[in-house]
Each structure stands twice: as structure tokens, then as C-alpha cells.
C-alpha positions in Angstrom: 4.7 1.4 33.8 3.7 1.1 30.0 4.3 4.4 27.9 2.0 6.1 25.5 2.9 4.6 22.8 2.3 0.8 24.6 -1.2 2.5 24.6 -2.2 3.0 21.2 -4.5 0.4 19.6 -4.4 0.4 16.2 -7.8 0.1 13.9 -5.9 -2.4 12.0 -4.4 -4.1 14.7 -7.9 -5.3 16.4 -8.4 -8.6 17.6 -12.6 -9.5 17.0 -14.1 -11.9 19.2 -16.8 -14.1 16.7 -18.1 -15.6 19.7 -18.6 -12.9 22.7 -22.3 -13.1 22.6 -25.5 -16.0 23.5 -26.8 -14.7 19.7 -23.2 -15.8 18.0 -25.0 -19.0 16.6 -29.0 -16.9 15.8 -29.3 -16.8 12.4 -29.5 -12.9 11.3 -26.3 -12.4 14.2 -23.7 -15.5 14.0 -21.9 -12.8 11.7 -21.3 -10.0 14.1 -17.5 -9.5 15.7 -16.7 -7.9 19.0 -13.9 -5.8 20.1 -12.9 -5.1 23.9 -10.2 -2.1 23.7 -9.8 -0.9 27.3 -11.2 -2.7 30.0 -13.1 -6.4 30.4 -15.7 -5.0 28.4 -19.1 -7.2 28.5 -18.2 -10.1 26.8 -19.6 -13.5 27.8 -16.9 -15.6 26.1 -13.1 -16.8 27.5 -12.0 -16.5 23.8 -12.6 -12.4 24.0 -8.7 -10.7 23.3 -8.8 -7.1 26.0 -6.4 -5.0 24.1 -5.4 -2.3 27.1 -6.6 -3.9 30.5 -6.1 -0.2 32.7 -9.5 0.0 35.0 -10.2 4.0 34.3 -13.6 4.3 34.9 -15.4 3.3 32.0 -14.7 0.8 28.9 -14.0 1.3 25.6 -15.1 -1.1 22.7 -16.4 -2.1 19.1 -18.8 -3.6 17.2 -18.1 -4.6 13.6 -20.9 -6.6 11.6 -21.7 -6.8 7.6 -24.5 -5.5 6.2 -27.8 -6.9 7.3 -25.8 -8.4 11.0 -27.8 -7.2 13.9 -27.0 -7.4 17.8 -29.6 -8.6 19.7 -31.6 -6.8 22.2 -30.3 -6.1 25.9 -30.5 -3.9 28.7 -27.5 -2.1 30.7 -27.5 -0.7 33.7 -24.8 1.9 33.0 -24.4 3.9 30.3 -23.9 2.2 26.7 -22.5 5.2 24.0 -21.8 4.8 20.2 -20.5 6.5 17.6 -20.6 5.3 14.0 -17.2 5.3 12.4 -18.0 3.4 9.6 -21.1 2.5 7.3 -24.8 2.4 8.5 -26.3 1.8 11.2 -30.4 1.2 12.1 -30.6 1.2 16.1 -34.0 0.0 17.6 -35.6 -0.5 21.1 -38.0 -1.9 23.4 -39.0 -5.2 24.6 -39.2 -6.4 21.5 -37.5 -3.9 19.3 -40.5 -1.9 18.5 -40.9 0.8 20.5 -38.7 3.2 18.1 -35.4 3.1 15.9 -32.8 5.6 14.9 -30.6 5.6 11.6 -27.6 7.0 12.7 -24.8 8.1 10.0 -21.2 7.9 9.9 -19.7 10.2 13.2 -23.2 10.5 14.6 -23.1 9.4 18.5 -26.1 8.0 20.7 -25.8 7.8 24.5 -28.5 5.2 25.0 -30.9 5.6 28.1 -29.6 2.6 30.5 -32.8 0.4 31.9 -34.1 -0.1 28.4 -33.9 -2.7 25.6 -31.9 -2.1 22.6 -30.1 -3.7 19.7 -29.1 -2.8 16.4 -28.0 -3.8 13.0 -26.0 -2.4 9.9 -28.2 -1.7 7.3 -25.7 -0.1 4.8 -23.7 -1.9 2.1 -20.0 -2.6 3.1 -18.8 -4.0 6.5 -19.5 -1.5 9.6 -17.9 -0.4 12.7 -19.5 1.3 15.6 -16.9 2.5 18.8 -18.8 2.1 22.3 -18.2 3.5 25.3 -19.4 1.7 28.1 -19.9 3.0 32.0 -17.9 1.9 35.0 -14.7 -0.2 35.2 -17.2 -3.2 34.9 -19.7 -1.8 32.5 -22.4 -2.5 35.2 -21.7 -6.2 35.3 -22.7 -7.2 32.1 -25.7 -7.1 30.0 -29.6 -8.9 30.3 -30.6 -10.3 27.5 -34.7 -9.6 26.5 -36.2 -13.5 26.8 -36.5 -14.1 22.9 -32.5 -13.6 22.8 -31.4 -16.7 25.1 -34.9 -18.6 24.2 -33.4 -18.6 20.2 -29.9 -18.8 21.4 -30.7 -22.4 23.1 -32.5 -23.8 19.9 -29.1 -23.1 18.5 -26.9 -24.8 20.6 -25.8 -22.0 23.1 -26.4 -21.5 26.7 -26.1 -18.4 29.0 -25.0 -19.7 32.7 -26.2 -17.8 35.7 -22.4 -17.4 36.4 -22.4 -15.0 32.9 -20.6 -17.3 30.9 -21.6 -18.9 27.2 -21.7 -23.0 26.8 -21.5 -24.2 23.2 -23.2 -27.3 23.8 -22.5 -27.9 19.6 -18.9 -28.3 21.1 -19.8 -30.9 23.7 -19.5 -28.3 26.3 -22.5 -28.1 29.3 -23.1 -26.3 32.8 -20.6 -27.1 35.1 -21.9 -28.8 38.4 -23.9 -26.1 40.8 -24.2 -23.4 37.8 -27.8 -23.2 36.5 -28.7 -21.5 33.4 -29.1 -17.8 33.4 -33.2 -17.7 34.4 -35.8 -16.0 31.7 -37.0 -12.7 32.7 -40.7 -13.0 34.2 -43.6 -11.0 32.6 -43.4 -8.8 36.5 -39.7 -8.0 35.6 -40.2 -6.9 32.1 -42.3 -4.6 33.6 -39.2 -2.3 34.9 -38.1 -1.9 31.4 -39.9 0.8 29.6 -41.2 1.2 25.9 -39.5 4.2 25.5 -41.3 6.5 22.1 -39.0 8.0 19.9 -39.7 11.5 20.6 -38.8 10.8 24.0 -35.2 9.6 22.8 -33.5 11.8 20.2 -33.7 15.2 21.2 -31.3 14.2 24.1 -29.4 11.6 23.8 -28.5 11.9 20.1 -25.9 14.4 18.3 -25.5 14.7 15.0 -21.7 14.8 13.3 -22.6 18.0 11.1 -23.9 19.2 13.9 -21.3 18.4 16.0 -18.4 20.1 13.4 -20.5 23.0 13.1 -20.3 23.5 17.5 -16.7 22.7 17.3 -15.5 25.0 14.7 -13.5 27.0 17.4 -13.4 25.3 20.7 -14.4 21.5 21.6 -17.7 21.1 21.9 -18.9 19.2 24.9 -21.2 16.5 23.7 -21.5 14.3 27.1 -21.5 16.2 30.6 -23.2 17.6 33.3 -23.5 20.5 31.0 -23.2 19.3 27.7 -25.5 19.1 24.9 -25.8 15.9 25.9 -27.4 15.7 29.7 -25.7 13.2 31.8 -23.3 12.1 34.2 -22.0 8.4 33.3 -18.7 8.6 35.3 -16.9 10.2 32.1 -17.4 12.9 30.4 -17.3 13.0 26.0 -15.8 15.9 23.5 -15.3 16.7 20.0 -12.6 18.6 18.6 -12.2 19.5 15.0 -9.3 21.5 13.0 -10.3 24.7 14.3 -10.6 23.7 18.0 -7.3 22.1 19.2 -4.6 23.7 19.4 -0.9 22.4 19.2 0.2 23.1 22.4 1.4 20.5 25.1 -0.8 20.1 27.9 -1.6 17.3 30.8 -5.0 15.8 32.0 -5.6 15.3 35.2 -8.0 12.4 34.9 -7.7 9.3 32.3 -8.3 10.5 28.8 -8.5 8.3 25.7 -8.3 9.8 22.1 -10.5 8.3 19.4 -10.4 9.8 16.0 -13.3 9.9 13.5 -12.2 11.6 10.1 -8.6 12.7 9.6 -5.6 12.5 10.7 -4.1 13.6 13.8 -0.3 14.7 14.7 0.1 13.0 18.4 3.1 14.3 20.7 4.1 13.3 23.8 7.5 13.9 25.3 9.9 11.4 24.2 7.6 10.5 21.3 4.9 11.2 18.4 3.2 9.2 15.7 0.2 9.9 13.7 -3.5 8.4 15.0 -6.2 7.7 11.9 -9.3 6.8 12.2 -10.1 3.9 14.2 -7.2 4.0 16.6 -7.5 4.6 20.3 -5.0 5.9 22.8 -4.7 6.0 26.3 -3.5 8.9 28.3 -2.6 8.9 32.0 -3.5 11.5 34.6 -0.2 13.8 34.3 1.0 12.7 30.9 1.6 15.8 28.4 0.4 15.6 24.9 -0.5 17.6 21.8 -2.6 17.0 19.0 -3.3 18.7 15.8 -4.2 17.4 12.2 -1.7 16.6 10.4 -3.3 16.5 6.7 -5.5 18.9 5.0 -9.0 18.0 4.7 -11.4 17.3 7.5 -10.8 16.0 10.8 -12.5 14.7 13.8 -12.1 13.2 17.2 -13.9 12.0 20.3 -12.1 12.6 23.3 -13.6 11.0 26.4 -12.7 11.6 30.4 -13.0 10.2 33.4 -15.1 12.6 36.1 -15.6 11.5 39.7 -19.2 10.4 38.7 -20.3 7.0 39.9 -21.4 4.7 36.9 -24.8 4.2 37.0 -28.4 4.8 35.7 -28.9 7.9 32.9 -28.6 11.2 34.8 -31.4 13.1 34.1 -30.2 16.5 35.5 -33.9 15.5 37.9 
């Protein structure tokens, strides 16, 4: 059994995959690097490095692109969460990327109604990173691309297999014998996926860091749940602690927990062990495993701490 420490993925330490994607050859995307922390994530590529491979309920990934990168528009079918660490970031939806966008700042985190197509892009200055958080032990069995995606991918030399993995045909690769390429939605099925207006979006499934710091000054403030300010039940549940609301005693979980710092610097104990997390990092913690965390810096500090509930993976929970 691997320790605490075995479970600690350093920021610096990640392994991008340039190639998880159909768009990694489309112009405007070919830049864009992919990060699978814990869990298979939804990568389409054998080449994609899984950093922790524990099944706990949900994933845990990354999306780092320079300025102007986008990532095309998909659909999943469990839940899909950001948070912006660093830079940026402009996120749009709708069939074909129209139906509304959100500019989301650094610590800002969207929980992204499933069933509806989205995509987004760093707009700010300096390379970008965005932490995901992604439903169910098989994040809903990978993404569906909107038609235009594997339409452009093709002209470009790459091909989606019905089987969900990518052919570089630049490479001399092709469909192996009996696998057909992934099929085109039809104009019926794009019917099931809504144009979704803004105003119908922000208010709740979007929280805002200041926001967020401002709930948390004394106790965690519970940004996804059942009862959070966040409505839904994705099969984990999402908090935020500041400085002021964690203290530095020992205590266990009872469900996976992973740790994943935005601002700061954080004093991690464990018995038998401690080290210091910064943002960027992410640590695992197993059901029964006693830890403690405080900031170990003046200055401000964050962190998103996310938990497995007994809540299937599925579609957005609308409390209906």
C-alpha cells in the first residue's frame, strides 16, 4: 500500500500529454497540454502519463495552454469542474460556441452543466493552468466531440475511432481492421444538447474566489454539495478553506479526499511524515488516514478540498 507521501503530485513534477485530444493537430489548439493526475482521465491518446491511478470516484486533471490556445468544444455526461490556478481564462458554450461565455479569474471555479457543449481558451498573457475535476471513476466514458471538432481534426491528419482512440494518419498510422471511425453527430442528436443563455448558467454553477475567501474566513465554505452554494451531487463533494478556517489539528476522513492548493502555502502532517504543498500540487488521502494542515507562510492562502460522497456520477443535480 503506497503512503501519503507516494501520493503527492508535484506542480512541477507534471508530465503534459501534447497529444491527448482529436484537435492536437487544429490550428488555434495543436498548442494545448493535458495532465491526468488521479485516475484514467479522458484522454484519447496511448501516449497520456496517469500520475496516481487509485479509482476514488471521480478524476482529477489539468489543462495548461498559452495564451490565445483554446480546447475544442465537447459534451460530458458527468460532471466536468475547473478552477483557474493560473492566468486567464474565456470559457464558452453551445453547439457552436455561441450560446454564452464566462471569463473566469485566477481561483474562480465553474462546475459546468453536463449534456452541453463547451470549450475554452486562455485569453491572458503568460502560459495558463486550469485544475479539473471530473465525475466518476471513468469520467462518464469519455467525451463527444461537437461535429466541426473531428470534421477539422480529419483535414488535419487525425482520426477519432469508434473504439475512442486517436490515429495520426501524418504518422502512417490508420483504423485497425473492424474499427470504424467515430460517426458525426446527426442534426436529430444535436437536438439533445441545449443552447444554454448565460443567465441561466452563472448564478449556479459559478463561484467567485473573493467570494469564496470572504465565506471561508472562519469555517470551510462548501462550494459543491447537496447543500452547497453550489447545487449538485456529482459523486463528490468540493470545499474551500482559507487561513482562518482550518485548523491544525489531526483528523481522518472517512471517504477519499484529495488536497489541491490555490494561493499559499500549506504545512501538511501525517503520522510518520509532513512536507509543505504550494500551489499546484495535489495529494491523495485515504479513508482512515490522519492529517493536518495549516499555512505555513504569512500571506494569503487557499485550497480546494474535494470528497468522495456515495453519489452516483452522472447528469447535473438539479436539487428537481
Amino acid at each position: 500500500m503506497t503512503s501519503i507521501q507516494d501520493r503527492i503530485v508535484r506542480y512541477g513534477d507534471l508530465k503534459p500529454c501534447k497529444t491527448a485530444f482529436i484537435d492536437a493537430h487544429t490550428p488555434g489548439s495543436d498548442q494545448k497540454e493535458n495532465f491526468t493526475i488521479i485516475g484514467g482521465g479522458v484522454s484519447e491518446s496511448p501516449d497520456q502519463h496517469v500520475h496516481i491511478t487509485d479509482q476514488i470516484g471521480f478524476n482529477i486533471g489539468a489543462a495548461g495552454q498559452p495564451p490565445k490556445c483554446r480546447n475544442s468544444l465537447h459534451s460530458h455526461t458527468t460532471a466536468e469542474v475547473f478552477f483557474v490556478l493560473k492566468g486567464r481564462w474565456r470559457f464558452f458554450w453551445g453547439r457552436y460556441g455561441t450560446a454564452g461565455e464566462l471569463i473566469a479569474e485566477e481561483g474562480d471555479i465553474f462546475n459546468i452543466p453536463t449534456g452541453m457543449f463547451r470549450g475554452f481558451e486562455n485569453i491572458g498573457t503568460d502560459y495558463g493552468m486550469i485544475m479539473a475535476i471530473l465525475g466518476g471513476d471513468d469520467a462518464g466514458g469519455g467525451v463527444t466531440w461537437a461535429p466541426q471538432v473531428i470534421e477539422d481534426a480529419q483535414a488535419h491528419g487525425l482520426v477519432l475511432g469508434e473504439n475512442g482512440s486517436l490515429y495520426d494518419t501524418k504518422k502512417g498510422e490508420s483504423l485497425p481492421d473492424g474499427v470504424k471511425p467515430m460517426p458525426v453527430l446527426s442534426e436529430e442528436e444535436l437536438k439533445a444538447f441545449p443552447e444554454v443563455p448565460i443567465e441561466n448558467v452563472i448564478p449556479g454553477y459559478v463561484a467567485r474566489y473573493q467570494d469564496l475567501m470572504a465565506r471561508a474566513a472562519k469555517k470551510p465554505a462548501q462550494v459543491i454539495g447537496e447543500n452547497a452554494l453550489l447545487k449538485d451531487k456529482p459523486g463528490f463533494e468540493v470545499d474551500f478553506l482559507t487561513r482562518g478556517s482550518e485548523t491544525a489539528d489531526m483528523s481522518a476522513p472517512d471517504k477519499p479526499t484529495v488536497l489541491m492548493p490555490g494561493r499559499g502555502h500549506w504545512k501538511f502532517r501525517w503520522d510518520g511524515g509532513e512536507t509543505v504543498l504550494n500551489p499546484g500540487d495535489t495529494s491523495l488521502v485515504h479513508p482512515g488516514e490522519a492529517y493536518s494542515l495549516e499555512p505555513s507562510m504569512t500571506g494569503e492562502a487557499s485550497l480546494y478540498r474535494i470528497t468522495t460522497t456515495d453519489d452516483p456520477a452522472g447528469a447535473t443535480w438539479t436539487g428537481a
